[in-house]
C-alpha positions as CSV (number, residue, x, y, z in Angstrom):
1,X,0.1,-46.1,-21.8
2,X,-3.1,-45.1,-23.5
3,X,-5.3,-46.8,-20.2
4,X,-2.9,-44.6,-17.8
5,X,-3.6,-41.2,-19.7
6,X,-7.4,-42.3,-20.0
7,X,-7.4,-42.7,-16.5
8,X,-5.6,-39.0,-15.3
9,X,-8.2,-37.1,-17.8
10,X,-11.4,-39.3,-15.6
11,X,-9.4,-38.3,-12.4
12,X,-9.0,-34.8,-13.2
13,X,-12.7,-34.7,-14.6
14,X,-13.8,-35.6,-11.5
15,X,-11.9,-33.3,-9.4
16,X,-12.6,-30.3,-11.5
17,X,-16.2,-30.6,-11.6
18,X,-16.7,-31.3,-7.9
19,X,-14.4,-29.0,-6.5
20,X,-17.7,-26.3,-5.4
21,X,-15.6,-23.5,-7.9
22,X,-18.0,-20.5,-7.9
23,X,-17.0,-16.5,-8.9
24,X,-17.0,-14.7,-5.8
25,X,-16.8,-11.2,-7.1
26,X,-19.8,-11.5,-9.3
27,X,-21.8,-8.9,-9.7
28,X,-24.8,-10.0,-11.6
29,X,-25.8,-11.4,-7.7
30,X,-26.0,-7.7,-6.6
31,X,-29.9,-6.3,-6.0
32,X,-28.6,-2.4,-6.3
33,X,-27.7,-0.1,-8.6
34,X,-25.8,3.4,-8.5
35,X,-27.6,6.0,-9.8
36,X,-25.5,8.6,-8.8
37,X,-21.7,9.0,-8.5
38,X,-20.2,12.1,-6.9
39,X,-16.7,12.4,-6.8
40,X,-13.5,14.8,-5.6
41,X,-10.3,14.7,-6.0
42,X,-7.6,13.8,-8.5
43,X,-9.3,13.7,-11.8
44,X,-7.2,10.9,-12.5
45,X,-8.3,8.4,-10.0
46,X,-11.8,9.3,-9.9
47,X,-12.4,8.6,-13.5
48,X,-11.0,5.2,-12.7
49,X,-13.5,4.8,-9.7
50,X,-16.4,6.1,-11.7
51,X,-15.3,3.5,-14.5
52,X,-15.7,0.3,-11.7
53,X,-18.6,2.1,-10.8
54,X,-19.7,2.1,-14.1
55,X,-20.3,-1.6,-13.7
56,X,-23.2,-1.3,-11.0
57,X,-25.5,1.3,-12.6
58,X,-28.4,0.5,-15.7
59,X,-28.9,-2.7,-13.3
60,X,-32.4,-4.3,-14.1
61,X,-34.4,-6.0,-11.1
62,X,-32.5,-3.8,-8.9
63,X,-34.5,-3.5,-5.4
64,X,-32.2,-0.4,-4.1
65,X,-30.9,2.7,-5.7
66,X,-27.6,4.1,-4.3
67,X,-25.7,7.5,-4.8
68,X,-22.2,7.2,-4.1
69,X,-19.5,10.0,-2.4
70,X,-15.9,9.3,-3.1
71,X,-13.3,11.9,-1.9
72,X,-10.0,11.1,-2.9
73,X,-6.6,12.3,-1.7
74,X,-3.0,11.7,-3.2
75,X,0.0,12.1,-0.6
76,X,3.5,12.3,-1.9
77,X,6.5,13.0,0.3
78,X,10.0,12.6,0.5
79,X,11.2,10.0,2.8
80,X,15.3,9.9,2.6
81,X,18.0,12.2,0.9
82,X,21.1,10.7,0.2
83,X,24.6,12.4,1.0
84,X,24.5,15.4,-1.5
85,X,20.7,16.5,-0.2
86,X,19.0,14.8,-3.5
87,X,15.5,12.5,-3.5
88,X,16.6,9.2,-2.9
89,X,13.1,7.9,-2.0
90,X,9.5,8.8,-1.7
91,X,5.7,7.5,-0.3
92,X,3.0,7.8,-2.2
93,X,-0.3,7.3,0.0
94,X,-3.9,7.5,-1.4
95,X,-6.5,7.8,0.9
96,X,-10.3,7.3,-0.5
97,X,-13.6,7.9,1.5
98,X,-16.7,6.3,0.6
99,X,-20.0,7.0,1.7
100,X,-23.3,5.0,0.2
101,X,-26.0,6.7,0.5
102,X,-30.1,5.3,0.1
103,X,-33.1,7.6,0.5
104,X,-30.7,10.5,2.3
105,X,-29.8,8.3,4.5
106,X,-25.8,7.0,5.0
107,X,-26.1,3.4,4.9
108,X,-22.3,2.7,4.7
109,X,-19.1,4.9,5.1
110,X,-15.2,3.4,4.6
111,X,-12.0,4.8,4.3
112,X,-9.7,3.1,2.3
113,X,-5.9,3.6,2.7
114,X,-2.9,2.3,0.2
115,X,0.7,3.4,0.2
116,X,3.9,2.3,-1.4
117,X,7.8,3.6,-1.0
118,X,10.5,3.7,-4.5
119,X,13.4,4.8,-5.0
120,X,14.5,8.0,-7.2
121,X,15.1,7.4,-10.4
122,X,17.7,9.1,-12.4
123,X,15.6,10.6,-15.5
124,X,12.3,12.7,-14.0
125,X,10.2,11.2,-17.0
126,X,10.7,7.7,-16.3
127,X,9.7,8.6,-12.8
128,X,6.6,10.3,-13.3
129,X,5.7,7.0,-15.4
130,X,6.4,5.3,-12.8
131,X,4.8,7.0,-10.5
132,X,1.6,6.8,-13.0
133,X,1.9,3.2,-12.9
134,X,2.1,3.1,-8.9
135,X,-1.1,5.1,-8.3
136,X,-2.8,2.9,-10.5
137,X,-1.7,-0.2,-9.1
138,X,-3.2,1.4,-5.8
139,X,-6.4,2.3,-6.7
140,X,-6.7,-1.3,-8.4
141,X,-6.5,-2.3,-4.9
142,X,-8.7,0.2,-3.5
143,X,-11.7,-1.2,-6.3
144,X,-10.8,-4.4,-5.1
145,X,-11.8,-3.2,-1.5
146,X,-14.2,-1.5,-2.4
147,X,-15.8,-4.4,-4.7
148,X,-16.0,-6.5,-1.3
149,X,-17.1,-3.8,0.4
150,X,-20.5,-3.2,-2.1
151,X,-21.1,-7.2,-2.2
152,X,-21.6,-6.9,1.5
153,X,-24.7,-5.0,0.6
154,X,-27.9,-6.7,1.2
């Protein structure tokens, strides 16, 4: 019994240390830095853009200096009403444009879209909570994008 477990632990050693694992999203690889962040919009999702952003600027070694333009927009609309004319469900859409910018000069523009649909809820805090939690979960996605986006960058 003690040769068989031996032998899984030398197995999965091997396996584990040539499986060619590297971080993708690592930004220590990046040669830039943003200097500048310019931003409009909800308040709310551009202080969580400038906080990913955050992780790209006081770069040393950095060959490039980038300002960045991020206009957000957050659409919210009704999309059914039940028999009595009340919100049954509703879209929420956010829609952020990107533009990096070196020496004046546009050196990459994106729009970035994400939406979700929910249902109504029946008390109008637990709904704005939720609601709070949704827009967050989007713009995690958007950063995400975005992320890729930057490590194209060269």
């Amino acid at each position: 019994m003690k040769n068989i477990l031996i032998f899984f632990y030398i197995i999965n050693l091997i396996f584990l240390t040539s499986c060619g694992y590297k971080v993708l999203n690592n930004i220590n690889n990046t040669n830039f830095e943003i200097v500048e962040i310019d931003s409009k919009g909800n308040d709310k999702i551009n202080n969580k853009l400038e906080k990913f952003f955050s992780r790209y600027k006081n770069k040393e070694n950095s060959s490039k200096l980038f300002k960045v333009k991020v206009k957000n927009n957050v659409l919210k609309k009704v999309t059914s009403k039940n028999s009595a004319g009340e919100n049954s469900s509703f879209s929420i859409k956010i829609i952020v444009k990107l533009q990096i910018i070196e020496n004046t000069e546009i050196i990459k523009s994106s729009n970035f879209e994400k939406n979700t649909n929910y249902n109504n809820l029946d008390s109008m805090f637990e709904l704005k909570q939720y609601e709070k939690i949704l827009i967050n979960n989007l713009v995690d996605e958007i950063a995400m994008e975005i992320n890729s986006l930057l490590s194209t960058i060269k």
